[in-house]
Every structure is written in C-alpha cells, then in structure tokens.
N, CA, C, O and CB atoms as a CASP TS submission, in Angstrom:
PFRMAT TS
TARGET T0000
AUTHOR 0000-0000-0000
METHOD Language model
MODEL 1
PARENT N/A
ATOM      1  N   UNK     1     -78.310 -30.036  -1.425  1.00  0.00           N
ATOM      2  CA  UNK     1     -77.906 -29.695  -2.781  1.00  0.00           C
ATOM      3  C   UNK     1     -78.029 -30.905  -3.698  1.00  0.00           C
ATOM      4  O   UNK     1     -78.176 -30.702  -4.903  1.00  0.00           O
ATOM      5  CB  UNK     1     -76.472 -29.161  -2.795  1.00  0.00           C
ATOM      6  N   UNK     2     -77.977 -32.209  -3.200  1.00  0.00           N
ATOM      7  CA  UNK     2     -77.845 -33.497  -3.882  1.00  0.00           C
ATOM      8  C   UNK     2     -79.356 -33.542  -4.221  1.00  0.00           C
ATOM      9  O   UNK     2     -79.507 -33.853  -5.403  1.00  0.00           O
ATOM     10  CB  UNK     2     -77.190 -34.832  -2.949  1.00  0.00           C
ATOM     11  N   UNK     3     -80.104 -33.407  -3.803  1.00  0.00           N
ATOM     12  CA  UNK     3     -81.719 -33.269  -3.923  1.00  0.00           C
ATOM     13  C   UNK     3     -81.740 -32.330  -5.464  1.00  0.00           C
ATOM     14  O   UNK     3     -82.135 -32.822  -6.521  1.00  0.00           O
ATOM     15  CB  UNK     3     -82.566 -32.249  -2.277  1.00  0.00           C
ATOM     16  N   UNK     4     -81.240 -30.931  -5.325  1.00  0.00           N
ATOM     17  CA  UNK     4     -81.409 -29.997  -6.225  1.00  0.00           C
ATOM     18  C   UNK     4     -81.353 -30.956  -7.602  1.00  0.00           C
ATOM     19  O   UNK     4     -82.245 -31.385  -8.335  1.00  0.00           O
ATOM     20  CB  UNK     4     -80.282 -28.784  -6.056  1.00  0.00           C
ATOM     21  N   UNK     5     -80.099 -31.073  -7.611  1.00  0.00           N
ATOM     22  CA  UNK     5     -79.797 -31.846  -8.543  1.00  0.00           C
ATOM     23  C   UNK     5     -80.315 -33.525  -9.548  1.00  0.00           C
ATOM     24  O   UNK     5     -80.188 -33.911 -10.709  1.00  0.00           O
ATOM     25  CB  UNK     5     -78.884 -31.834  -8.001  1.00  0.00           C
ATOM     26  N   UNK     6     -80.919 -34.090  -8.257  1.00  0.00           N
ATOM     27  CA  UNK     6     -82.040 -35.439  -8.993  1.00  0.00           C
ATOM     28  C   UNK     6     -83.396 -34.825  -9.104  1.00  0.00           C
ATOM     29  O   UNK     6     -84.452 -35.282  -9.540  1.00  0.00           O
ATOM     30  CB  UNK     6     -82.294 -37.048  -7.884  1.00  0.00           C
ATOM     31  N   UNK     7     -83.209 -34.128  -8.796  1.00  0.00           N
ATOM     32  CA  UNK     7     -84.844 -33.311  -9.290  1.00  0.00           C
ATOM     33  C   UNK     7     -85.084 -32.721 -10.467  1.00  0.00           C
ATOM     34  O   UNK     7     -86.158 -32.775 -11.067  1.00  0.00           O
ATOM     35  CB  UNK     7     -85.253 -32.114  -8.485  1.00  0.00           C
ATOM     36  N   UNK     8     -83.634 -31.875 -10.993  1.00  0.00           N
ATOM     37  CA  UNK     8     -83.288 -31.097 -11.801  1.00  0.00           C
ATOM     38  C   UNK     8     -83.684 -32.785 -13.383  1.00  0.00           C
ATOM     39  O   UNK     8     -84.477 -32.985 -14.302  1.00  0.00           O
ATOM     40  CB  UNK     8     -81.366 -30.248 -11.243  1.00  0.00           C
ATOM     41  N   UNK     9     -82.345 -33.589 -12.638  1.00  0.00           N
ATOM     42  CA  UNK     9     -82.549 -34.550 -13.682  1.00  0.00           C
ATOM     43  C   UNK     9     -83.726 -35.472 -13.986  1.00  0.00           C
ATOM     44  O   UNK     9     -83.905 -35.786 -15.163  1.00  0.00           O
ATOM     45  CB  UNK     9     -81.639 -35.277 -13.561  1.00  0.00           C
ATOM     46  N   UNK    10     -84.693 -36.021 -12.875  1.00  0.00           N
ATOM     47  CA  UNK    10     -86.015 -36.292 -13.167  1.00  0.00           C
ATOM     48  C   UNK    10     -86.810 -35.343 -14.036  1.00  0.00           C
ATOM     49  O   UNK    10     -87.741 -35.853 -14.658  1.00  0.00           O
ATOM     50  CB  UNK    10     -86.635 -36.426 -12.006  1.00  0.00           C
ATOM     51  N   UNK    11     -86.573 -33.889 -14.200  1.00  0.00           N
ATOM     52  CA  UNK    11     -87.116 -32.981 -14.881  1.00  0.00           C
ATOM     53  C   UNK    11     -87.297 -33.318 -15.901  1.00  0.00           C
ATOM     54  O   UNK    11     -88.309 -33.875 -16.326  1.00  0.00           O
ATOM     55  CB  UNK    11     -86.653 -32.033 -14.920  1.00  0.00           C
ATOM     56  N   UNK    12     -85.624 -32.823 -16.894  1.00  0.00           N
ATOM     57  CA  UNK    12     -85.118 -33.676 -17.795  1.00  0.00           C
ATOM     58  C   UNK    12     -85.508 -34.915 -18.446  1.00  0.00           C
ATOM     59  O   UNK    12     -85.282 -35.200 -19.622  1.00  0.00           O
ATOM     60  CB  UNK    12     -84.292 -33.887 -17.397  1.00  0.00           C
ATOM     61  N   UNK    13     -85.989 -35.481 -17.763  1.00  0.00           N
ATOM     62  CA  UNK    13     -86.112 -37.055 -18.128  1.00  0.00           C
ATOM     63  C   UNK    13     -87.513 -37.006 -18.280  1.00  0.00           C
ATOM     64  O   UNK    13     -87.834 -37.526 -19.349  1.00  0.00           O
ATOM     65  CB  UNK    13     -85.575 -38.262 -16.965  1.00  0.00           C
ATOM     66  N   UNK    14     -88.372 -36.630 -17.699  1.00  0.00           N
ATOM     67  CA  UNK    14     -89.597 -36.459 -17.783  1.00  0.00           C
ATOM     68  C   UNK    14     -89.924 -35.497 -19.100  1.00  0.00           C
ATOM     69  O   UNK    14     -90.926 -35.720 -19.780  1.00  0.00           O
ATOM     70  CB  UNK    14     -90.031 -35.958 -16.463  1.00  0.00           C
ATOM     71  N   UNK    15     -89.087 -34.504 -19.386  1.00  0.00           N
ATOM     72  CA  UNK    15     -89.556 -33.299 -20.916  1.00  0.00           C
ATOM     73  C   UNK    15     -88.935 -34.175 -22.237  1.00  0.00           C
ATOM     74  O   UNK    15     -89.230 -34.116 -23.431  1.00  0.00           O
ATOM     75  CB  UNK    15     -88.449 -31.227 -20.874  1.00  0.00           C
ATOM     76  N   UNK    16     -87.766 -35.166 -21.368  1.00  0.00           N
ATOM     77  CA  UNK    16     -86.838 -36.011 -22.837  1.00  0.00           C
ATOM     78  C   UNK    16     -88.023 -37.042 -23.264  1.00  0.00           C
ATOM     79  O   UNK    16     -88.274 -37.278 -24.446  1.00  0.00           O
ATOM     80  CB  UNK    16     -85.000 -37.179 -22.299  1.00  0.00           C
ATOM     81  N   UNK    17     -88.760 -37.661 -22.120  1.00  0.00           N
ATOM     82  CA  UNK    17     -89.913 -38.714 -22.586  1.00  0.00           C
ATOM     83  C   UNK    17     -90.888 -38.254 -23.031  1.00  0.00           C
ATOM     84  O   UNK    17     -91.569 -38.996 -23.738  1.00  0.00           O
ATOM     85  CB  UNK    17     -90.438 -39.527 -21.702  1.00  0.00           C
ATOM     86  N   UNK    18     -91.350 -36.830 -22.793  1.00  0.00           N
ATOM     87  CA  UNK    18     -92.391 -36.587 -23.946  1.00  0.00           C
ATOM     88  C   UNK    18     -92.196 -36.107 -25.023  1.00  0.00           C
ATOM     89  O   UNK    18     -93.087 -35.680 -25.758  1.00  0.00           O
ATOM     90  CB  UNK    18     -93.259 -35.925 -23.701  1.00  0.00           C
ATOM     91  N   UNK    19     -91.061 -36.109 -25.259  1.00  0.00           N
ATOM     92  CA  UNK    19     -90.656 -35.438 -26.553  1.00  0.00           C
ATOM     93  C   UNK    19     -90.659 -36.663 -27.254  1.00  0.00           C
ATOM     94  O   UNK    19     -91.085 -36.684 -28.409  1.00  0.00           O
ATOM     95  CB  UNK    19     -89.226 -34.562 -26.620  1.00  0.00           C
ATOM     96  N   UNK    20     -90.220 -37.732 -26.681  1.00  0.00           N
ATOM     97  CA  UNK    20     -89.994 -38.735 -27.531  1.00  0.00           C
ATOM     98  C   UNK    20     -91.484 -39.246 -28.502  1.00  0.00           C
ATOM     99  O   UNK    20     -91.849 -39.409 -29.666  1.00  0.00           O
ATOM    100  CB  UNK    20     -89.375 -39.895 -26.550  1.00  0.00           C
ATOM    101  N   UNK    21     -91.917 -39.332 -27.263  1.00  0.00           N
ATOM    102  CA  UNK    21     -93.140 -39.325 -27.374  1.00  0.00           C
ATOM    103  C   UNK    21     -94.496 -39.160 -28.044  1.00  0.00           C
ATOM    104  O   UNK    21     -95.519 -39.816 -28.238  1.00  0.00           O
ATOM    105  CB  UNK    21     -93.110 -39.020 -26.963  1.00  0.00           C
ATOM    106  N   UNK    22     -93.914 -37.766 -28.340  1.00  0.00           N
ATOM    107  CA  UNK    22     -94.683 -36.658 -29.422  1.00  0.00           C
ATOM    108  C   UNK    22     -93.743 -37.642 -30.903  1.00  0.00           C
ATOM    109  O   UNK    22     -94.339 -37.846 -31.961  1.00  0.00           O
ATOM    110  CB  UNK    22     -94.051 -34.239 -29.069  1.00  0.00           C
ATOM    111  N   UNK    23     -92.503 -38.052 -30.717  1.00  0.00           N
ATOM    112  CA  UNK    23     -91.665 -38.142 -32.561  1.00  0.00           C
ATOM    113  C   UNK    23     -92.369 -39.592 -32.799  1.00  0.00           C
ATOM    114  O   UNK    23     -92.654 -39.972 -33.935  1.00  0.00           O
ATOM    115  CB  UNK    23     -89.263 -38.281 -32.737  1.00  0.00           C
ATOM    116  N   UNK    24     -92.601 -40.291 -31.753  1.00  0.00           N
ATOM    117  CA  UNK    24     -93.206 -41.900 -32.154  1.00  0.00           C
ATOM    118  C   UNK    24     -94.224 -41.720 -33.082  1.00  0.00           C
ATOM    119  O   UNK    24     -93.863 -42.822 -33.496  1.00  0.00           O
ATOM    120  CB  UNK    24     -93.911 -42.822 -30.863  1.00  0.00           C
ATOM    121  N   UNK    25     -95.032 -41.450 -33.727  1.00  0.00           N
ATOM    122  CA  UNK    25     -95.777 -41.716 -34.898  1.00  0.00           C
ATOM    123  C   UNK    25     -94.933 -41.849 -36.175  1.00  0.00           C
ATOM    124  O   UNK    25     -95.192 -42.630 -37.090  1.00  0.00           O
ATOM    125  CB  UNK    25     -96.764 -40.667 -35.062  1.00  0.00           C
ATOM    126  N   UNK    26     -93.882 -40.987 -36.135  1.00  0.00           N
ATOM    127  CA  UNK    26     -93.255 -41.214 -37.467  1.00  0.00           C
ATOM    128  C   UNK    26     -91.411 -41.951 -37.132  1.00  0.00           C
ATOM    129  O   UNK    26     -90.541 -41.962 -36.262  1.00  0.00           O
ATOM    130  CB  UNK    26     -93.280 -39.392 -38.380  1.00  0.00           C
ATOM    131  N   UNK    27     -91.558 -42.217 -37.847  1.00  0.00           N
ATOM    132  CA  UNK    27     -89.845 -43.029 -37.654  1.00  0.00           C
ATOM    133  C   UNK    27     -88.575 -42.603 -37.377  1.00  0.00           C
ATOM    134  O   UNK    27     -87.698 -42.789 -36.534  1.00  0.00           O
ATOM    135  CB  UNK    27     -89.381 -43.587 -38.720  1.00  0.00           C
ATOM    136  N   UNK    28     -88.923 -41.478 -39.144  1.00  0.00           N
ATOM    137  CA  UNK    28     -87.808 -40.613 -39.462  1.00  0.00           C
ATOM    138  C   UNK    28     -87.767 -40.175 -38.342  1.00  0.00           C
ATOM    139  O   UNK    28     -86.817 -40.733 -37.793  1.00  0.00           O
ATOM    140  CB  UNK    28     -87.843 -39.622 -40.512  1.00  0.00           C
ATOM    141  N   UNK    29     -88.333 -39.367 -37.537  1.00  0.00           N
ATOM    142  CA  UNK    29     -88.626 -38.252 -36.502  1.00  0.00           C
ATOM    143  C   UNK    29     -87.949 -38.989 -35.237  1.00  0.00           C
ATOM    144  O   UNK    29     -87.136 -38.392 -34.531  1.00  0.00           O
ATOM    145  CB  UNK    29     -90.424 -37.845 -36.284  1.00  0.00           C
ATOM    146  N   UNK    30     -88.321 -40.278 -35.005  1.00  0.00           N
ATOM    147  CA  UNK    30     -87.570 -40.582 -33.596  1.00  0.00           C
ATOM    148  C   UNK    30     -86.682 -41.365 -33.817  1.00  0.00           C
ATOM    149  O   UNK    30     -86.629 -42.290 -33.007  1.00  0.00           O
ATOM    150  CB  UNK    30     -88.306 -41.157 -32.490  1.00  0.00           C
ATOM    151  N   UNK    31     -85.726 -41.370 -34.839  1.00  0.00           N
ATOM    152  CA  UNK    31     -84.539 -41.627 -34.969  1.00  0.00           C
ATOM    153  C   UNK    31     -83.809 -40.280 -34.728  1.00  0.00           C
ATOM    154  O   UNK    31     -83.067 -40.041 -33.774  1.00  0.00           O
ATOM    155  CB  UNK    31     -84.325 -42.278 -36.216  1.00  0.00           C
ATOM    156  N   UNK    32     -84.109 -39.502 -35.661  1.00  0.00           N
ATOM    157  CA  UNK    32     -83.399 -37.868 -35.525  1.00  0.00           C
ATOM    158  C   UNK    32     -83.306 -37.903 -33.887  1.00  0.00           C
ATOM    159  O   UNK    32     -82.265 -38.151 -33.279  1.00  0.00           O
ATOM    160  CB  UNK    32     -84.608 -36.251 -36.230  1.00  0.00           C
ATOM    161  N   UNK    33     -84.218 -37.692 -33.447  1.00  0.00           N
ATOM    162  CA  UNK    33     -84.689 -37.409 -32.030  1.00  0.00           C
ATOM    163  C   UNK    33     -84.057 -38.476 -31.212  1.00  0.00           C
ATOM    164  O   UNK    33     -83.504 -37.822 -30.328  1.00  0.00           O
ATOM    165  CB  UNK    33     -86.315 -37.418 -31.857  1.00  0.00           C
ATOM    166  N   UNK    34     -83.828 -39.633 -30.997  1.00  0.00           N
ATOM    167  CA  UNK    34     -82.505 -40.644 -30.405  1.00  0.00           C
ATOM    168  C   UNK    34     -81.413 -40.266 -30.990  1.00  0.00           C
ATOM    169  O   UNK    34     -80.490 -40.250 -30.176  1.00  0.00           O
ATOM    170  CB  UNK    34     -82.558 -42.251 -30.688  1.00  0.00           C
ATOM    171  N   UNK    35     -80.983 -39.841 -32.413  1.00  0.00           N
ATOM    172  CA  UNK    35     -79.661 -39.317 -32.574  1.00  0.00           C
ATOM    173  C   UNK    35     -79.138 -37.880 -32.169  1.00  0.00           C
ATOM    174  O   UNK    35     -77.913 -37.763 -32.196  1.00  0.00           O
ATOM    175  CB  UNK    35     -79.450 -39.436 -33.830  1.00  0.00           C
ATOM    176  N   UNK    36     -79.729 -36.985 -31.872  1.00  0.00           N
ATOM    177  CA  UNK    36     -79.205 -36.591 -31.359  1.00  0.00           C
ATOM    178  C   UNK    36     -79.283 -35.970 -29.689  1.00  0.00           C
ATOM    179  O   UNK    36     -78.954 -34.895 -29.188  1.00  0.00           O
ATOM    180  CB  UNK    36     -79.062 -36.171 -32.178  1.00  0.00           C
ATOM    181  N   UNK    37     -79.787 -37.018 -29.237  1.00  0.00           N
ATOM    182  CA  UNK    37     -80.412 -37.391 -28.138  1.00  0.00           C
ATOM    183  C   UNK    37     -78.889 -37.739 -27.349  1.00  0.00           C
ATOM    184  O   UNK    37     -78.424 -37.280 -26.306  1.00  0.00           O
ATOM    185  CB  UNK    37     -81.641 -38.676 -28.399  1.00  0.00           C
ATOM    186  N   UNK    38     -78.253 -38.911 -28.474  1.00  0.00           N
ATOM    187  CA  UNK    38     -76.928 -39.589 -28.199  1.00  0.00           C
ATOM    188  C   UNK    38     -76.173 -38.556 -28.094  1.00  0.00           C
ATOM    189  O   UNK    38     -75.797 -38.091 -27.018  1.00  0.00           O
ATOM    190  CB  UNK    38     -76.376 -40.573 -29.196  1.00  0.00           C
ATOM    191  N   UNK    39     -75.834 -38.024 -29.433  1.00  0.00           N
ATOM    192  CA  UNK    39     -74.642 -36.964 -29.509  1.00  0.00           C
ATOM    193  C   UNK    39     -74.751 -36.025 -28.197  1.00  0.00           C
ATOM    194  O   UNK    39     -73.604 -35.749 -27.847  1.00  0.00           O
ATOM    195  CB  UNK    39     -74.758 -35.965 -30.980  1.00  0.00           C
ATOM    196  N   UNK    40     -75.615 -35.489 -27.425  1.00  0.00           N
ATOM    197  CA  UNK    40     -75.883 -34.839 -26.676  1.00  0.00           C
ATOM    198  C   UNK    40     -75.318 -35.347 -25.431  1.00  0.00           C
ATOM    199  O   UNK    40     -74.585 -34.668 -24.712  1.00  0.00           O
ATOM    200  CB  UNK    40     -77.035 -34.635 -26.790  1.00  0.00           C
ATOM    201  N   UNK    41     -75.736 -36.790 -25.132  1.00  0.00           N
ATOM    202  CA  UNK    41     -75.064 -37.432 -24.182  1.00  0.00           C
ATOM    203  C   UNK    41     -73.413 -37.467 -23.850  1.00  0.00           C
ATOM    204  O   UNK    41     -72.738 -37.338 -22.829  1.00  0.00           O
ATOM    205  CB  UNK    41     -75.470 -38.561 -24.426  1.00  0.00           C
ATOM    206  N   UNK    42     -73.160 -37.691 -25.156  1.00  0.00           N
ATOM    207  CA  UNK    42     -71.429 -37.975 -25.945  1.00  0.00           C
ATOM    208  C   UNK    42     -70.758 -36.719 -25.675  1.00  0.00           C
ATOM    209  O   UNK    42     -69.643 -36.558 -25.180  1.00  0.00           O
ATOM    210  CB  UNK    42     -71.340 -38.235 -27.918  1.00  0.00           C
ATOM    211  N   UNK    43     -71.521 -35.926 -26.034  1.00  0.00           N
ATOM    212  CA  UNK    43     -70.979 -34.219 -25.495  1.00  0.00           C
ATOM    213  C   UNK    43     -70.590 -34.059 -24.347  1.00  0.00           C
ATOM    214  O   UNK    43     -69.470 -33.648 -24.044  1.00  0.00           O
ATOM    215  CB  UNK    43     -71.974 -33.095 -25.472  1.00  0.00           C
ATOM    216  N   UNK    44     -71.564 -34.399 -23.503  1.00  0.00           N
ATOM    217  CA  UNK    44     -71.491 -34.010 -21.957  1.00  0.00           C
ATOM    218  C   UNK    44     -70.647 -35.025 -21.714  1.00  0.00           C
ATOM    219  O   UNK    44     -69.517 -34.703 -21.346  1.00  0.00           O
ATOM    220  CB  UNK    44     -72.874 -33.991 -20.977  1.00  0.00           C
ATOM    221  N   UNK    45     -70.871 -36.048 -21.812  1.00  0.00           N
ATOM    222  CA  UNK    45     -69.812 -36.995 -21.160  1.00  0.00           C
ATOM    223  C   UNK    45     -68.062 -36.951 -21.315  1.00  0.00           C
ATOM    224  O   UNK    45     -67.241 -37.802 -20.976  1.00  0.00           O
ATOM    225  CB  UNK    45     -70.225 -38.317 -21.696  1.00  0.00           C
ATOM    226  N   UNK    46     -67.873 -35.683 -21.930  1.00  0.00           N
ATOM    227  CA  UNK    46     -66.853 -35.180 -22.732  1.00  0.00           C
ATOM    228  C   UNK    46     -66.022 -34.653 -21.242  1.00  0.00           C
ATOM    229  O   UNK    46     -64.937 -34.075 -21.311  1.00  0.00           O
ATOM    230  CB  UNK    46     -67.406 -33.905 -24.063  1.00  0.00           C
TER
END
C-alpha cells in the first residue's frame, strides 16, 4: 500500500512540473501558478 501511495505522489509531481512548465514563458502566469500551488499545500497541511 506504501508503494500505492509514492507512486500516486511521483504522479503528482510529475503533472505539477509540467504545468509549471507550460506558465514559464510568462511571469504573471507562474507566479499565479506557485501561488496557488502554496495555498494548496497550506490547505492540506491543515
């Protein structure tokens, strides 16, 4: 089950880096995209 789960989150991490990815040409865009990137974190960590 511990497997399920770092796989699940390599997923994650892998769709969060191309997203980023895709906002890097413009600024505005990957700030939005780190902010609420954070808040998201801040949530869960709730």
């Amino acid at each position: 089950m511990r497997y399920v789960k770092y796989a699940l989150a390599a997923v994650a991490s892998v769709l969060w880096l191309i997203g980023l990815a895709d906002q890097l040409p413009d600024l505005t865009q990957t700030a939005k995209y780190l902010g609420i990137s954070m808040l998201m974190v801040a949530v869960a960590a709730i």
